[in-house]
C-alpha positions as CSV (number, residue, x, y, z in Angstrom):
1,X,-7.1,93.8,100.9
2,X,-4.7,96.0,99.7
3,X,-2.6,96.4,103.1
4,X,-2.5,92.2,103.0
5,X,-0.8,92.7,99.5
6,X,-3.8,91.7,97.6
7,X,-4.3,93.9,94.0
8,X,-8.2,95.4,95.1
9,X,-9.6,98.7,93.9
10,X,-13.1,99.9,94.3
11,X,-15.2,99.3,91.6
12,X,-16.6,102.8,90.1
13,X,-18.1,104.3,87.4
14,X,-17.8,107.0,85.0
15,X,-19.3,109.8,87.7
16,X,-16.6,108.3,90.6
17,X,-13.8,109.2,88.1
18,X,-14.7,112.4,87.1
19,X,-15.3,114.0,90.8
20,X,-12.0,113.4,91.9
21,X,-9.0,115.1,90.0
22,X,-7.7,112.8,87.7
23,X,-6.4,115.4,85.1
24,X,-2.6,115.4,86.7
25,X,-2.7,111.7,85.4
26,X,-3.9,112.6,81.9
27,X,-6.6,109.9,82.3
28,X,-9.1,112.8,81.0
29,X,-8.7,115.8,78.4
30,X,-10.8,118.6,78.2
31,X,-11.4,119.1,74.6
32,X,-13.7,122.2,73.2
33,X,-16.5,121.2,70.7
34,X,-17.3,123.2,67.6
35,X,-20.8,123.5,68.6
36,X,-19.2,125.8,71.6
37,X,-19.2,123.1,74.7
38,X,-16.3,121.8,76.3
39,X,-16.2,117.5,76.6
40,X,-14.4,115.3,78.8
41,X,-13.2,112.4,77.1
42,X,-11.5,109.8,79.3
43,X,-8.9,107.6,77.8
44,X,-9.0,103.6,77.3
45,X,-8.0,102.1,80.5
46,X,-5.4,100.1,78.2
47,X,-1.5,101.1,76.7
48,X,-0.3,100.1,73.0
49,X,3.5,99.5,72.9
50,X,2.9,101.5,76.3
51,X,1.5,104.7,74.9
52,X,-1.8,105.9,75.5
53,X,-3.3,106.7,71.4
54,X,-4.3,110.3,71.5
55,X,-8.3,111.2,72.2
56,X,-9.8,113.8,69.7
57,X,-13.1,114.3,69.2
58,X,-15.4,111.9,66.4
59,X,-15.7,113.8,63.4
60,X,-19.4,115.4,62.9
61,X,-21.3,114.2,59.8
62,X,-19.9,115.0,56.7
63,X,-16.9,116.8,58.1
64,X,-14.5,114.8,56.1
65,X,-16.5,114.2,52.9
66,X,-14.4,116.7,51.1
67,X,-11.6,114.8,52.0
68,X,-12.2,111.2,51.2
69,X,-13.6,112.4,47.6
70,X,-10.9,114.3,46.8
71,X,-7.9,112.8,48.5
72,X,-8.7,109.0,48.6
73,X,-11.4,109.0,45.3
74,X,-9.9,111.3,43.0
75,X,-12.9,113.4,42.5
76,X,-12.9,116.9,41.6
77,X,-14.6,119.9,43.3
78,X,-16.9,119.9,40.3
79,X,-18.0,116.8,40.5
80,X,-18.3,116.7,44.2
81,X,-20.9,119.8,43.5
82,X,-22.8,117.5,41.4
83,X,-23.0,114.6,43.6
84,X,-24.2,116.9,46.7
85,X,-26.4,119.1,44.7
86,X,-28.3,115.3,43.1
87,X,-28.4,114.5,46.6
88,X,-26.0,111.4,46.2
89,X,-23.6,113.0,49.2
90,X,-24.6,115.5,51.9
């Protein structure tokens, strides 16, 4: 299809992608976990203003908390102690 001009491409899954080298095309990023494994994580397929948004891992539970309480709530260290040791935040 593609020789008569016609837009074709095999359709594949996640395990197609990954076995040929697709790193030159920054379609995939090795990242390292804190656990000690490495991850693939593969990109959307789509652009915003034609830029791909960066990949990063997910945050693991309660890897922010301090953050949010302190940064976006206003709440002190002390308090935060509280909360965690009533078992309100873990």
């Amino acid at each position: 299809m593609q020789a008569a001009g016609v837009p074709a491409s095999p359709v594949e899954d996640v395990g197609d992608l990954v076995g040929r080298d697709l790193a030159p095309s920054g379609f995939f990023k090795q990242i390292a976990h804190p656990s000690g494994v490495s991850m693939l994580l593969q990109h959307e397929p789509i652009t915003w203003d034609g830029e791909r948004l960066p990949l990063e891992r997910a945050p693991l539970l309660g890897e922010h908390t301090e953050a949010v309480f302190s940064e976006l709530l206003g709440i002190d260290g002390d308090e935060l102690a509280e909360l965690v040791a009533e078992g309100v935040v873990y």
